[in-house]
C-alpha positions in Angstrom: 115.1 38.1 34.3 112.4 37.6 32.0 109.6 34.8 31.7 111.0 33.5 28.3 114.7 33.4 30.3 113.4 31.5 32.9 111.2 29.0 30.8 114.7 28.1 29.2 116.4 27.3 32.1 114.0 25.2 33.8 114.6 22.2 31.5 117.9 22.1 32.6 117.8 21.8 36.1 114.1 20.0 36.6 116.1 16.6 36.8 118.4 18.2 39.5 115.8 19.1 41.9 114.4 22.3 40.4 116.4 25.4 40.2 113.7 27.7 39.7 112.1 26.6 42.9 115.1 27.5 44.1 115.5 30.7 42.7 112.0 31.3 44.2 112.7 30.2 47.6 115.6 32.4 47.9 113.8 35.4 46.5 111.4 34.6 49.5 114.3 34.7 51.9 115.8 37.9 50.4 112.4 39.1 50.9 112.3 38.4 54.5 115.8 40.0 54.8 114.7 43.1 53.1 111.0 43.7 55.3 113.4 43.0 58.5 116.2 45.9 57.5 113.1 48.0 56.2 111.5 47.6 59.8 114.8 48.4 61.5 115.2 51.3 59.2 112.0 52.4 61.0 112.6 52.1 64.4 115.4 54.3 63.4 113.7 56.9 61.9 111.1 56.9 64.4 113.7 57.0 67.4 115.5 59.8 64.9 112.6 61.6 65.1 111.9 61.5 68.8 115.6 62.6 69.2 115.2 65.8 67.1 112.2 66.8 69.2 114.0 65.4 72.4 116.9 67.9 71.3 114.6 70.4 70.1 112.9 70.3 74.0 116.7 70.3 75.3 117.2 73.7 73.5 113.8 74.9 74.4 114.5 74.0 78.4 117.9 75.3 78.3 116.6 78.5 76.3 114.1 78.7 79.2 117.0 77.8 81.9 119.0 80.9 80.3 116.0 83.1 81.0 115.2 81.8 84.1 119.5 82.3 84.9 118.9 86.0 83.6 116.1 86.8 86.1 118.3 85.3 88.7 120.9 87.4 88.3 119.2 90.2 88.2 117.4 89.5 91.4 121.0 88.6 92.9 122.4 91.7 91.7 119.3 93.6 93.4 120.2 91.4 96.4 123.7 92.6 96.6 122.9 96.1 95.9 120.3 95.8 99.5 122.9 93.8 101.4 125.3 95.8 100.7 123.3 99.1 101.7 121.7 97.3 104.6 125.5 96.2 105.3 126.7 100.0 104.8 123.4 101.2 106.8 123.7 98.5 109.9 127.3 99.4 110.4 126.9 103.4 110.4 123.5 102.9 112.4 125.2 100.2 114.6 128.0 102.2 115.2 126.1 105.8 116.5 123.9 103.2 118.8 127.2 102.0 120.2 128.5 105.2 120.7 125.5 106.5 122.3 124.6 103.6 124.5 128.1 103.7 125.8 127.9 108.0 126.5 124.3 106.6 128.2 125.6 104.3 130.1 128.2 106.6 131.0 126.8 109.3 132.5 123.7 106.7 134.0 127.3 105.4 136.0 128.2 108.7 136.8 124.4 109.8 138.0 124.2 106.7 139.7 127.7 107.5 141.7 126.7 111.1 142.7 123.2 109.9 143.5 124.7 107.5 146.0 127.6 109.8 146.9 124.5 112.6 147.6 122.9 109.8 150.1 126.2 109.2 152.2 126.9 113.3 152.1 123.3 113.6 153.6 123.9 110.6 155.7 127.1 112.5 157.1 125.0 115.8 157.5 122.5 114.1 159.9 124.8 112.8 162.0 126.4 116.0 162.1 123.2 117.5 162.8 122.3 115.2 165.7 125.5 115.8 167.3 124.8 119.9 167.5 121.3 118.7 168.1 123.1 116.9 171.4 125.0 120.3 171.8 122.4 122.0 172.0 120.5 120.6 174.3 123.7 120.4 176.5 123.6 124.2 176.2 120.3 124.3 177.4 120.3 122.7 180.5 123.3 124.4 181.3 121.5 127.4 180.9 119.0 126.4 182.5 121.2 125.2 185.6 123.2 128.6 185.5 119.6 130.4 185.9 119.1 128.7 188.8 122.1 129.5 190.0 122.0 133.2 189.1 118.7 132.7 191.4 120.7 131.5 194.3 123.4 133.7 193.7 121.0 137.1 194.0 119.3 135.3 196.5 122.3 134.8 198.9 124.0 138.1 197.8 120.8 140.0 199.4 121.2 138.0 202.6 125.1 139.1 202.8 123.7 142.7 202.5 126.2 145.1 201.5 128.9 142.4 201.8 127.0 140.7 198.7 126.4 143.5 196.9 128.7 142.7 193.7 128.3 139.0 194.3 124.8 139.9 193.7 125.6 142.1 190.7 127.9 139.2 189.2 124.8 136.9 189.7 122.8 139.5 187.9 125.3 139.4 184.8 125.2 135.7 184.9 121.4 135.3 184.9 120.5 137.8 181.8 123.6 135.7 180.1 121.5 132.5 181.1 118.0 134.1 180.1 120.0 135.3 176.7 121.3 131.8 175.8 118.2 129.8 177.2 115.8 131.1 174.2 118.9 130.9 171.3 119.2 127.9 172.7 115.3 126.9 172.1 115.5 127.8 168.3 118.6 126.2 167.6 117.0 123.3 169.1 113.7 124.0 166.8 115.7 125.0 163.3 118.1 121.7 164.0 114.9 119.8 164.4 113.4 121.5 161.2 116.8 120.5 159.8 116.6 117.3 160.6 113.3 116.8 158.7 114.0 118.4 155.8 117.0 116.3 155.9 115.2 113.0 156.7 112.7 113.6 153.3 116.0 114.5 151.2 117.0 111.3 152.2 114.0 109.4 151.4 114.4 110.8 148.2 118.2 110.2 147.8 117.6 106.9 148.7 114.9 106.4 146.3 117.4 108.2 143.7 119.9 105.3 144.4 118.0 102.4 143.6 116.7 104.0 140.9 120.5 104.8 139.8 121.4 101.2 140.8 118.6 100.0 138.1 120.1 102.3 135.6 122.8 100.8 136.2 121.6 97.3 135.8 119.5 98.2 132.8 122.5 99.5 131.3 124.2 96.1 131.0 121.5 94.8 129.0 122.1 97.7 127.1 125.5 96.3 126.0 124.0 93.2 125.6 121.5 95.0 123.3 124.5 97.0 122.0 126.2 93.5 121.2 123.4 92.2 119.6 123.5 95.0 117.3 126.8 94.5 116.8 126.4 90.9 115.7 123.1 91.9 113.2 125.9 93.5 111.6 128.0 90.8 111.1 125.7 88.4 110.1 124.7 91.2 107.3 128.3 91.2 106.4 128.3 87.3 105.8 125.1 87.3 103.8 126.3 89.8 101.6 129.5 87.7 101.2 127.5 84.7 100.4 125.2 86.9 98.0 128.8 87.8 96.1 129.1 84.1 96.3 125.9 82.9 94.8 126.2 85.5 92.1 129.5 84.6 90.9 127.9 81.3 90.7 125.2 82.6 88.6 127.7 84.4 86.4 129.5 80.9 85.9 126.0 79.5 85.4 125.3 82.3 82.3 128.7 81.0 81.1 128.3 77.7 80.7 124.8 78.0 79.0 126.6 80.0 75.9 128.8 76.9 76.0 125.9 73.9 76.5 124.0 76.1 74.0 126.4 75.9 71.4 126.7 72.1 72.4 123.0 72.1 71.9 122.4 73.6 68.6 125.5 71.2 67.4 123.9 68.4 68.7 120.1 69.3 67.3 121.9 70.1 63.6 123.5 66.7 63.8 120.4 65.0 65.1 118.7 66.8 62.1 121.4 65.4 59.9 121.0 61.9 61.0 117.3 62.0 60.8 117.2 62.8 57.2 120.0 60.7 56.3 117.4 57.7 58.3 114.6 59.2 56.0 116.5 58.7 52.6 117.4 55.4 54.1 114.0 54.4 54.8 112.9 55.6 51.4 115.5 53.8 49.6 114.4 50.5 51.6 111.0 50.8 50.9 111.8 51.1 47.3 113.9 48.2 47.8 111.5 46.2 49.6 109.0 47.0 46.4 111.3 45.9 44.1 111.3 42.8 46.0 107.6 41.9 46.1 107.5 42.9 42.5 110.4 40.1 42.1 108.2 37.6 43.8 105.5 38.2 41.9 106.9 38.1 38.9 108.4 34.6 39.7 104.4 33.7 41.2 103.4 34.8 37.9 106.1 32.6 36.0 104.5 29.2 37.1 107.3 28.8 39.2 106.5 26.7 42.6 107.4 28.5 46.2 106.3 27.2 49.5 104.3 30.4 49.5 102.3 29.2 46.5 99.6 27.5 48.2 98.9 30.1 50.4 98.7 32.5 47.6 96.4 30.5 45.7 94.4 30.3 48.5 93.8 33.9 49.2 93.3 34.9 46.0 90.3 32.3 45.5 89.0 33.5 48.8 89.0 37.1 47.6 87.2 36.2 44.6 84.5 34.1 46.5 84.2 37.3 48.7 83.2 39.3 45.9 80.9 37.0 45.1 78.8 36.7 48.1 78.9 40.7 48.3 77.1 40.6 44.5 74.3 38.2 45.6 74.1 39.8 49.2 73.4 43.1 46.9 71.0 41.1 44.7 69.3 39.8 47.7 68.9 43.3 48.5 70.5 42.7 52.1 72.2 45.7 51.5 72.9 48.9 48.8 76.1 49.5 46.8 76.3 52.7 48.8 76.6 51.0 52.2 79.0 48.3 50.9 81.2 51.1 50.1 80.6 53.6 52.9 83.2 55.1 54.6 81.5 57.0 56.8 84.1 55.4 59.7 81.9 56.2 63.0 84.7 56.0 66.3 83.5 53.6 68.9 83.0 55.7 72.1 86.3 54.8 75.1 87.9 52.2 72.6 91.5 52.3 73.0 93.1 51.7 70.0 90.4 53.3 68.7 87.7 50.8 66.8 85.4 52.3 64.1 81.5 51.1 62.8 80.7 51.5 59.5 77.0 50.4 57.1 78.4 47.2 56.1 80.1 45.8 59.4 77.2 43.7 60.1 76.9 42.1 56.7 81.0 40.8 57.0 79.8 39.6 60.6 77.0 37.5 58.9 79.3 36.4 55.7 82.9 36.7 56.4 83.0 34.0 59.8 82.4 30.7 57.7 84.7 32.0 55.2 88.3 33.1 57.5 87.5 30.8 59.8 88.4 27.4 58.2 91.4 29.1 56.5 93.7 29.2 60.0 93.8 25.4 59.6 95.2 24.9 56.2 98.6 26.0 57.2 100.4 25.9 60.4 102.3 29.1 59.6 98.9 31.0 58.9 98.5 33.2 61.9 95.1 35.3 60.6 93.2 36.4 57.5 90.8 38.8 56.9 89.3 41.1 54.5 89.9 45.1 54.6 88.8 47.3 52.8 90.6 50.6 50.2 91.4 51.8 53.4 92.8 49.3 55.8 89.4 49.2 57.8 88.9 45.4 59.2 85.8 45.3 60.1 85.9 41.7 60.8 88.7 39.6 61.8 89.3 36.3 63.0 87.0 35.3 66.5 90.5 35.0 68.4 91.3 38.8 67.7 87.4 40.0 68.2 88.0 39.7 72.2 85.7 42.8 73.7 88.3 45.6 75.0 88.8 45.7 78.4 90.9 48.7 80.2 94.5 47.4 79.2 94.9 49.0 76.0 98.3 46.1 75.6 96.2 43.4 75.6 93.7 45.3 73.3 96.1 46.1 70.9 97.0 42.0 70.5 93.4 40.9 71.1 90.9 43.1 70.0 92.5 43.6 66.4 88.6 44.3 64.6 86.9 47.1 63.6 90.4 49.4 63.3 91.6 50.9 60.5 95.7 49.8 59.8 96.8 52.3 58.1 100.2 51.0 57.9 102.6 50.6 54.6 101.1 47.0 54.3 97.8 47.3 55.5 96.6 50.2 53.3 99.2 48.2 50.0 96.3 45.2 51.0 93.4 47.1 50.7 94.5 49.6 47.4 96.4 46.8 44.9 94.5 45.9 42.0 97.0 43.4 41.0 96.6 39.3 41.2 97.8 39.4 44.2 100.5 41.0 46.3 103.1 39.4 48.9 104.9 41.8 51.0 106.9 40.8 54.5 107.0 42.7 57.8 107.0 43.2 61.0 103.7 43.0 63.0 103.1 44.8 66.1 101.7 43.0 68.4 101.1 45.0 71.1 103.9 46.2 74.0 106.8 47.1 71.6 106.8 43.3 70.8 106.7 42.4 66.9 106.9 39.5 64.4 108.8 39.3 61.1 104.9 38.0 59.3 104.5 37.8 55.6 101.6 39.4 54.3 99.4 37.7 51.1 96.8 40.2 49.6 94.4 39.5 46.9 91.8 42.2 45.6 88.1 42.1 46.0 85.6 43.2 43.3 81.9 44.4 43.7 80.3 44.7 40.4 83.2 45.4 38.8 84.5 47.6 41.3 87.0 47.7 44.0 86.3 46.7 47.4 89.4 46.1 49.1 91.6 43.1 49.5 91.7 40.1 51.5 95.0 39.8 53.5 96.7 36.2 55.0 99.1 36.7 57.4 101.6 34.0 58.1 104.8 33.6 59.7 108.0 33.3 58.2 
């Protein structure tokens, strides 16, 4: 609609309570509208974008999980292979101990048996023994007594004379029998004796041969025990390597479901991709939008035609030329050069968070710019701050409520300590680059702690000399 068409229709509805007003009131309104979608448009890209490098890290973990599941199942497959030789090994091994330990034990039962069998045979022996022991010495005193009766016999015989004469030779007979048996009867006595020792050692030793049988013996229980144990080693062996067959199944079923999760994956990263640059054309397309729309409201500024913004405009653009002013006689004063008016040399200030930045001219706006933003806050209640920025978005000095001294809350810094930072937002770098009259443009400010306000935004440019400073920027609510 052009200035000529608008001048036309004023006339008509003036005596109706002002159409164009109207028409500039709404245009307002559609600009808030717009700036609010634009900002939402935003929040959706943004969040777009974090989901395509959330996605992006999905792929990468489950790329990594999928190389991590490979390694696994190789070290499960190695882990079956040695079960299942330990298995194999444990159960041959296992079963030549068992069959050994049981022929061991075996014949330690049968030595044990003879050993004690060998102990009652010698038992019996040296009873035997000491009953032709007794025998013998029976013999002996018989002998003995039939010597001295061989000695009576001869003696009596040799009284009788002739009448005794084959008494005497019978006595004779009887006596060298006697004297015969006597000294047989003296060595049997000696080699039973002999015996008898030799018998009494071989028991000692049989005995000791017992009990050391009889330990065997005992030992050889906890060798079934030990045989037992053994046998249950091998058991256990064959339920690990069941639950190795198990977890590697498991694994395989694991491998499987990655090909599925990464198809899911890549399906879900292509879509995310998809959406993002659909948010991106979006965005771009409301941004132009949003353009069009401050170029609308400035054209109907420029048409004469009233808005409740109109004061407020007027206002900053007045300010922004009295700015430029006291820059040109702070230069002809020779408080500072042209050089470090426009320096840009943006020195960080050391452990700030947001980061603030010093530049040559910050303490000439700290001397100037006070008594000039100051009184502004009052002239309308909707004015929340003003301050002058320069081409870049740098603020060197802002409002005394949003020049608080950062503390270690980098929140509250962020809504508090709003000087020396450089905004190099959409609107705060539109501020400090338009050359035109002014500029209007709406958005949403952050204010620190994902909270924002739908502001509108009122920049005017400042000249130096002829040349271009920055802008000064109003910010009031909607």
């Amino acid at each position: 609609m052009s200035e000529a068409v608008l001048r036309r229709i004023a006339p008509a509805h003036d005596s109706s309570g002002g159409a164009l007003s109207d028409i500039g009131d709404r245009s307002g309104h559609l600009g808030v509208e717009i700036a609010d979608m634009a900002g939402l448009v935003g929040d959706l890209t943004e969040l777009g974008q974090q989901q395509v490098l959330r996605a992006r890290a999905a792929v990468a973990a489950a790329r990594e999980l999928n190389a991590t599941n490979a390694d696994l199942s190789a070290a499960m497959e190695s882990a079956r292979y040695s079960a299942d030789t330990t298995r194999a090994t444990l159960s041959e091994s296992a079963a030549n101990v068992s069959a050994t330990i049981a022929g061991t034990i075996e014949k330690i039962e049968m030595l044990g048996a003879g050993a004690i069998s060998l102990k009652d045979s010698i038992q019996s022996v040296s009873e035997t023994i000491h009953r032709v022991e007794q025998a013998s010495a029976a013999i002996q005193s018989i002998a003995q007594e039939t010597q001295l009766l061989a000695l009576n016999a001869s003696v009596e015989a040799a009284r009788a004379g002739a009448a005794g004469r084959g008494f005497a030779i019978i006595a004779d007979t009887v006596k060298r029998l006697a004297d015969q048996i006597r000294p047989l009867s003296i060595d049997n006595q000696r080699n039973l004796k002999e015996l008898m020792r030799t018998l009494t050692a071989l028991l000692g030793e049989a005995d000791s041969n017992a009990a050391t049988a009889q330990a065997a013996i005992t030992e050889s229980g906890k060798a079934r025990e030990t045989s037992a144990v053994l046998q249950h080693l091998v058991e256990t062996a064959n339920r690990l390597a069941c639950d190795i067959d198990v977890m590697a199944q498991s694994v395989d079923t694991n491998s499987a479901c990655y090909l599925a999760m990464r198809n899911e994956l890549k399906g879900l990263v292509a879509s995310v991709k998809d959406g993002d640059a659909k948010l991106s054309q979006a965005k771009a397309r409301v941004e132009s939008i949003l353009g069009i729309s401050e170029d609308f409201i400035l054209f109907i500024a420029e048409s004469g035609i009233e808005t409740p913004d109109t004061p407020i405009i007027e206002l900053c653009r007045a300010t922004a030329q009295r700015i430029g002013r006291m820059f040109e006689q702070a230069l002809s004063r020779s408080e500072i050069s042209m050089a470090d008016l426009f320096d840009e040399d943006y020195r960080a200030v050391a452990g700030s968070n947001p980061q603030q930045h010093m530049t040559r001219f910050v303490g000439l706006t700290d001397r100037l710019l006070p008594e000039v933003q100051e009184p502004i806050l009052k002239f309308d209640p909707r004015i929340a701050f003003c301050a002058a920025v320069d081409r870049n978005g740098y603020l060197p000095t802002h409002n005394l409520i949003y020049s608080k001294p950062q503390g270690d809350d980098p929140v509250w810094n962020s809504a508090n300590c709003r000087n020396r930072r450089i905004f190099g937002d959409r609107t705060g770098l539109s501020a400090g680059r338009s050359t035109r009259s002014f500029l209007l443009q709406t958005y949403r400010r952050d204010m620190g702690g994902g909270n924002f306000v739908l502001m509108k935004d009122v920049s005017a440019p400042i000249a130096v000399k002829g040349r271009h400073w920055g802008g000064f920027r109003i910010g009031f609510r909607v």
